[in-house]
C-alpha positions as CSV (number, residue, x, y, z in Angstrom):
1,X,56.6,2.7,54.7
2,X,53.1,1.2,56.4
3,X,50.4,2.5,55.4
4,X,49.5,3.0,59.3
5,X,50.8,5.8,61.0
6,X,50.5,5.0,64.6
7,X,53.1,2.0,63.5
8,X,52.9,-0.4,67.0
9,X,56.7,-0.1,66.7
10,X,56.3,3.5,67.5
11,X,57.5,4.4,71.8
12,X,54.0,5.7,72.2
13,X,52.5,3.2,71.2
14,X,51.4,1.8,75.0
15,X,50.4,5.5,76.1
16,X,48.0,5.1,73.2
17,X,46.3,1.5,73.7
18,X,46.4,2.6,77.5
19,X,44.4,5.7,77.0
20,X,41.8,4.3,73.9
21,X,40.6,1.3,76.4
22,X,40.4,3.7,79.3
23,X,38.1,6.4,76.8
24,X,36.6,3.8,74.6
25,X,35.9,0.1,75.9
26,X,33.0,1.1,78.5
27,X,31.5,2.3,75.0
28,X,32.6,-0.5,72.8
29,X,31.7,-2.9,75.3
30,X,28.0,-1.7,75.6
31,X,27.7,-2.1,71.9
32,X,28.7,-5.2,71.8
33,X,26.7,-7.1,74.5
34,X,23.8,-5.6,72.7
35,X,24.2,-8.6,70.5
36,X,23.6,-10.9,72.9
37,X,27.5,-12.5,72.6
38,X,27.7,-15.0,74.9
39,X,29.2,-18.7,75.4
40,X,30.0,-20.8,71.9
41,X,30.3,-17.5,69.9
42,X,32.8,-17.5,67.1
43,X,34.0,-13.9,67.3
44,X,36.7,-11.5,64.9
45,X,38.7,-9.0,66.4
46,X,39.8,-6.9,63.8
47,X,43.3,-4.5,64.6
48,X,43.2,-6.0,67.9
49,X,46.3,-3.5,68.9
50,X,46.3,-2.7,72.4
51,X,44.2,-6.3,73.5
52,X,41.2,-5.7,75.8
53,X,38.6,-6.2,74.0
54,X,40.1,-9.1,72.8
55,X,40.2,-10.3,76.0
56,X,36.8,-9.5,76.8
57,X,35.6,-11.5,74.3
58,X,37.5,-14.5,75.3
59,X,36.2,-14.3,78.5
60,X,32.2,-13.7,77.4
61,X,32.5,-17.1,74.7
62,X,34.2,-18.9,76.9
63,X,36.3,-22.4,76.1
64,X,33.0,-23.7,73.9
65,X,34.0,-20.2,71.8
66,X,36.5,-18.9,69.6
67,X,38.2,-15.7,69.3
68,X,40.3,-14.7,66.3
69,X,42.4,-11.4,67.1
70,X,44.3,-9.9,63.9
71,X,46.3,-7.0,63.5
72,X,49.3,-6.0,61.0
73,X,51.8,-6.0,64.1
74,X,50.3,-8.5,66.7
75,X,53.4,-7.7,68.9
76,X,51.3,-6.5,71.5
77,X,48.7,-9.4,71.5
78,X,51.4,-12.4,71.0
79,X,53.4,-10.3,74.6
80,X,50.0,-10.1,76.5
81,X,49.3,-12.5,79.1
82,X,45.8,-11.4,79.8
83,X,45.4,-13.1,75.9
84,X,46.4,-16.2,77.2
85,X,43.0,-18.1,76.6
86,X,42.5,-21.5,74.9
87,X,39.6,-19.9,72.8
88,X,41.6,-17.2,71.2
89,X,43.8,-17.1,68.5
90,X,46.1,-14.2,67.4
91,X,47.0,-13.7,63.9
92,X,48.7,-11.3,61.9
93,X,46.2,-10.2,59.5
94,X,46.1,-7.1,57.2
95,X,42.3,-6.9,56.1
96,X,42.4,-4.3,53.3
97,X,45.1,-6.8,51.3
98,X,45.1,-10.4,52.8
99,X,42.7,-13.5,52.1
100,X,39.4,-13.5,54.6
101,X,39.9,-16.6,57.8
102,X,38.3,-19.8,56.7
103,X,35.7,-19.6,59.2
104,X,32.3,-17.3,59.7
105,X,31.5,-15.7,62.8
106,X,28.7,-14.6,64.7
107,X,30.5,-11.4,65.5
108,X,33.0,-8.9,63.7
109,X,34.4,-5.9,65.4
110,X,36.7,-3.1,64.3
111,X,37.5,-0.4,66.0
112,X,39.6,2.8,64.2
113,X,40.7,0.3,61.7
114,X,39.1,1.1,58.7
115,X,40.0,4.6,58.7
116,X,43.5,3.8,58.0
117,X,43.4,1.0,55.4
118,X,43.6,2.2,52.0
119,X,41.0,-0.6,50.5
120,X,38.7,0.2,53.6
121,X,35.6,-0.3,51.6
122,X,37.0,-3.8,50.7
123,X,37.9,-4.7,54.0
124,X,34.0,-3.7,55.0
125,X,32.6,-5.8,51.8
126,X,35.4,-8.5,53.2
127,X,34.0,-8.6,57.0
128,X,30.5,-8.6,55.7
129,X,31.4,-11.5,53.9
130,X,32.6,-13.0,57.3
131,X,29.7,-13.2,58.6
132,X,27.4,-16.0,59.3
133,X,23.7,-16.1,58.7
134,X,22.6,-13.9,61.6
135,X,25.7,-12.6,62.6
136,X,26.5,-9.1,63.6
137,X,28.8,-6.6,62.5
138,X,30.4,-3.5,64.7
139,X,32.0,-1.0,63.2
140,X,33.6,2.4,64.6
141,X,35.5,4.7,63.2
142,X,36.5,9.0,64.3
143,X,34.4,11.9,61.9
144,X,37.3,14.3,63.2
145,X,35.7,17.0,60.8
146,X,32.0,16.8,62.1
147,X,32.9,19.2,65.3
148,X,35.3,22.3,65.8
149,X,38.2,20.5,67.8
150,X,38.9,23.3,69.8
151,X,35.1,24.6,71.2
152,X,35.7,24.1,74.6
153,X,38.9,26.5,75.0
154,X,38.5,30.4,75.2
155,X,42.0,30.8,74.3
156,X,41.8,31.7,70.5
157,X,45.2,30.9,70.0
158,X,45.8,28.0,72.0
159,X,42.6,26.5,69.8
160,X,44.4,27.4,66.3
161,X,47.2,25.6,67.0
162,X,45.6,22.5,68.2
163,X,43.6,22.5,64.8
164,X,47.0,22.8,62.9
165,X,48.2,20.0,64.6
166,X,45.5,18.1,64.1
167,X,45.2,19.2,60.5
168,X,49.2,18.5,59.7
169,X,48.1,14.6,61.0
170,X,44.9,14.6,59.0
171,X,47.0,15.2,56.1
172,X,49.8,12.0,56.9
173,X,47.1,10.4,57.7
174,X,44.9,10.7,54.3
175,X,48.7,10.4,52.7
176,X,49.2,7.1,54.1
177,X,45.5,5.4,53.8
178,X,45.1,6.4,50.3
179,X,43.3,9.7,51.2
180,X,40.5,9.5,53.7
181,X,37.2,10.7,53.1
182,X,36.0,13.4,55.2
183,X,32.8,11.8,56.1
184,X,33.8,8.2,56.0
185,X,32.7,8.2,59.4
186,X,29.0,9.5,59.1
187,X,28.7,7.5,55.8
188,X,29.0,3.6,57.9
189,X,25.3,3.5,58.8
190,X,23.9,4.3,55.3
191,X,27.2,1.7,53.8
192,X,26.4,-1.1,56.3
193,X,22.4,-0.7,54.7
194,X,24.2,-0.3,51.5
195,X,25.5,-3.7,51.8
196,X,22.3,-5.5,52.7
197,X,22.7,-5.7,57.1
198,X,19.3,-5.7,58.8
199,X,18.8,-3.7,61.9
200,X,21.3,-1.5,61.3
201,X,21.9,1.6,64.0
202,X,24.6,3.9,64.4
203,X,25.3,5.9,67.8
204,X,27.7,8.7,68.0
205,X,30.5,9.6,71.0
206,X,32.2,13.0,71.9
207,X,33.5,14.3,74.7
208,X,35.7,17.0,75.9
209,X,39.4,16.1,76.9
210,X,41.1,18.4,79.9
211,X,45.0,18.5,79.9
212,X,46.1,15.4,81.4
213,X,43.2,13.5,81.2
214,X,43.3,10.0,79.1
215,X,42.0,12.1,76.2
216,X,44.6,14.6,76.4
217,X,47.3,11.9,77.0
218,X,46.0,9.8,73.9
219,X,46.3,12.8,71.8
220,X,49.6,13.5,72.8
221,X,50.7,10.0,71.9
222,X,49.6,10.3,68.8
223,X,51.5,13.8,67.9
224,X,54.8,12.7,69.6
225,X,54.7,10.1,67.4
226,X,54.2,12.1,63.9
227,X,55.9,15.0,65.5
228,X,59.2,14.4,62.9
229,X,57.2,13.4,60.1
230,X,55.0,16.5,60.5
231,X,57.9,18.8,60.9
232,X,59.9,17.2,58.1
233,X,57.0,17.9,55.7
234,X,56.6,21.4,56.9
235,X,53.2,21.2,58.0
236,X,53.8,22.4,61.6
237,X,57.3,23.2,63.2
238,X,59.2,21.3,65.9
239,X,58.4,24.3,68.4
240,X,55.0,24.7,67.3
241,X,54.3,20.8,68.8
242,X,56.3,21.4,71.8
243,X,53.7,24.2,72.6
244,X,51.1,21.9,71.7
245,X,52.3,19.3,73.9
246,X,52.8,21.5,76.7
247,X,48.8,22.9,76.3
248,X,47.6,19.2,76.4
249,X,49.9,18.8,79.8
250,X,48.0,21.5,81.3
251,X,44.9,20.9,82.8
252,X,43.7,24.3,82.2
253,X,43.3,23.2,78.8
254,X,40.5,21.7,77.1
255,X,39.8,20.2,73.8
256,X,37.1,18.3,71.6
257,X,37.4,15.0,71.3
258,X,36.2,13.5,67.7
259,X,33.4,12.3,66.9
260,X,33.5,8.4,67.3
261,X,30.7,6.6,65.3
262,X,29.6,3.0,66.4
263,X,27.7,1.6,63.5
264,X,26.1,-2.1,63.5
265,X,24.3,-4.4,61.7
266,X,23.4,-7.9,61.0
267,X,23.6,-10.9,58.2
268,X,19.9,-12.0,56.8
């Protein structure tokens, strides 16, 4: 069994990568042409998954750059066109367990990586590592237990069951990744000083989801594709996430998202 739950195998899978570049790469993207990225910049992608910002990234180093995309099931990156780009390079890569690339770069990114990878504070010592003098490291990563998921509904029921089902995935999730701290996400800024990055910041991201919005259809994703697991462990019933899935379908609904932390910093 991987140790990532969201398994790109999984028939969500697309829904999901969909939905996080439609919520999150305006974001991402800000954060990242902060550092000034620009032609002849040798950049890491770390869990590439769903590809954009991959692609972005080609696009902003152009051919005098290099891009290295990893992930631990690259199927979606090797099938893209939109990665077909003589400065990037896909590999399958799992940073909590394999040997860092040969090369340094001037930029590392990960986005919801870390929170799944059992050795996560490793793979952050690793990707410091990977830096060159003067290169920059991006980080971001949920705090799912920094705000009440279900504020923004008046329906008290309606908002129980959403934090069940968010709680039954918490629980595969910390099962899988080798339990997850509960504040791993609030804790990057003072790690990333921790391990000796100058100008370090951290911004955080939260917004509320309607039904049918990308929010509500990236949540979805995500519980259709623990739905049996969840139900086979007992931690929710098969009826209980039908009614759950029905709620985020209705756009009378509304829910929290996360907390997303982008944390940065950069090599002496």
């Amino acid at each position: 069994m991987s140790t990532y739950i969201f398994e790109n195998a999984g028939q969500p899978t697309g829904q999901r990568f969909t939905n996080l570049e439609t919520l999150y790469d305006p974001w991402t993207i800000r954060h990242l042409e902060a550092t000034g990225i620009g032609p002849g910049w040798q950049c890491w992608e770390v869990g590439g998954g769903g590809r954009s910002i991959a692609a972005w990234l080609a696009e902003r180093c152009g051919q005098a750059g290099h891009v290295l995309v990893t992930d631990i099931d690259p199927r979606f990156l090797v099938e893209s066109a939109s990665l077909d780009h003589p400065s990037l390079e896909i590999q399958r890569h799992d940073i909590g367990t394999d040997p860092l690339p040969a090369q340094t770069f001037d930029v590392i990114h990960a986005r919801l990586v870390l929170i799944h990878v059992p050795a996560r504070e490793v793979a952050l010592e690793q990707m410091v590592t990977a830096l060159k003098p003067g290169g920059w490291l991006i980080v971001e990563d949920f705090d799912p237990p920094l705000i009440d998921p279900g504020y923004p509904t008046s329906d008290a029921a309606a908002a129980a069951l959403y934090r069940k089902m968010l709680a039954a995935q918490g629980r595969l999730i910390a099962a899988r990744s080798g339990g997850l701290p509960s504040t791993w996400g609030r804790s990057l800024y003072r790690r990333l000083r921790a391990h000796g990055l100058v100008n370090p910041g951290m911004e955080g991201y939260v917004a509320v989801w309607e039904g049918r919005s990308p929010g509500a259809r990236l949540t979805g994703a995500n519980f259709e594709q623990i739905r049996e697991e969840a139900a086979g462990a007992g931690l929710i019933t098969h009826e209980e996430i039908a009614q759950m899935l029905a709620l985020l379908d209705d756009p009378d609904f509304a829910i929290s998202a996360p907390m997303m932390f982008t944390a940065w910093g950069r090599r002496p």
